[in-house]
N, C-alpha and C positions, 0 to 999 in steps of 0.2 A: 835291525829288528828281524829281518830274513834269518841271518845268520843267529842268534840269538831264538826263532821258533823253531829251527834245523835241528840245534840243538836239544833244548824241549825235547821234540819228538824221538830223538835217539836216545834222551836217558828216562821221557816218561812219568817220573816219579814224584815229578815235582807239583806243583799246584802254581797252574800260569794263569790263574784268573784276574789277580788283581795288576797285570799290568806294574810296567816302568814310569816313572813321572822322571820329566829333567827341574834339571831347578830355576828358579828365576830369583834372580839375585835382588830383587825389591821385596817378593814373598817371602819370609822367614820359614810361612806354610809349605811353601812348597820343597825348601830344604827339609824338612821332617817328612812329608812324601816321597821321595826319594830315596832319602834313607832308609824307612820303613820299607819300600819296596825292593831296595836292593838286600837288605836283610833276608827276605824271605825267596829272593833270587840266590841268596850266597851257594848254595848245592850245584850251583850252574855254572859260576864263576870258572872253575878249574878242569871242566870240560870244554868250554868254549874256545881255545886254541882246538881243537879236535876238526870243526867245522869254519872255522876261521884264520886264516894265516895267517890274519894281521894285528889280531890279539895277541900283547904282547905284556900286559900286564894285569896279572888277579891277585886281588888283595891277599894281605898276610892274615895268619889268626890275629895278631894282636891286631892290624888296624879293624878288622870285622868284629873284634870285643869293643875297640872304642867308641865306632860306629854303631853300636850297642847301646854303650854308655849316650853318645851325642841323642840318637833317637829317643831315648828314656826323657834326657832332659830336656828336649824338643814336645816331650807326648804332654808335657804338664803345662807348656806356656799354649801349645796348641788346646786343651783343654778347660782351659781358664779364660782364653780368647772364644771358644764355642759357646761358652756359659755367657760372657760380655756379649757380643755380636746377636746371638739368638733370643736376645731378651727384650720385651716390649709390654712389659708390665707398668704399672706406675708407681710403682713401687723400685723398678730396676736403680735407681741411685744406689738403695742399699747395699743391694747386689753388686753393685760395681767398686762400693768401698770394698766389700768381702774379698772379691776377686783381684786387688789392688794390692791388699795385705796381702794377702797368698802368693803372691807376685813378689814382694818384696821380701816374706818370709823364703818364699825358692830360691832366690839371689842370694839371700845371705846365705845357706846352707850351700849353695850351691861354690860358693867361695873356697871353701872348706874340703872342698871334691880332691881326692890324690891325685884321679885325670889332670894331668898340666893342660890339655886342651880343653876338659869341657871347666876347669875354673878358668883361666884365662876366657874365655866365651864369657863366662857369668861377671867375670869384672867389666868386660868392657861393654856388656848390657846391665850393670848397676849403674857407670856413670851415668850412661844415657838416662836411665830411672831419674837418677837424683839431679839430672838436669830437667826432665822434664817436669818432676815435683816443683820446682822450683821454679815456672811459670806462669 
């Protein structure tokens, strides 16, 4: 992180206010944090050997588009999940069927994605769906 504000401060331009998230591999949320925040870090990536000698690798364009693509379809399950979690109405069942379909309507289109990595992701979170449907 030293090496990483070093940085910052000798190109300036950037906007370092929303901070790095790491991921935790139980949160799904917090992969899409991450992502989102190295996104908006990517202008720093390719400087950071400059102040660092032991950076040794910054992403390609293509993986920084995919990366792209993966946050996109992170921002909608994240989204749907805010709508779920933040609801306390008595009414919320409805809401949660809506949220459920949308859910399953995003999987299936998400299927259909030319990204080989973010369809592979949405198969292997439909099976999970249509097992959990299924209890």
């Amino acid at each position: 992180m030293i090496k990483l504000k070093q940085c910052l401060e000798k190109i300036g331009d950037i906007d370092a206010s929303s901070g790095l998230c790491l991921d935790v591999f139980i949160r799904w949320n917090s992969t899409y944090f991450m992502l989102q925040g190295a996104l908006e870090y990517q202008g720093i990536f390719g400087s950071l050997c400059l102040v660092d000698e032991n950076y040794k690798y910054c992403p390609s364009e293509e993986e920084l588009e995919r990366e792209g693509k993966i946050c996109r379809f992170l921002l909608s399950f994240y989204d749907i999940s805010a709508v779920i979690f933040a609801t306390s109405y008595p009414t919320s069942n409805l809401n949660f069927f809506f949220q459920v379909l949308e859910t399953k309507c995003l999987l299936i289109e998400s299927v259909k994605e030319e990204d080989e990595v973010v369809k592979d992701m949405a198969k292997m979170m439909m099976v999970k769906f249509d097992i959990l449907h299924l209890v």
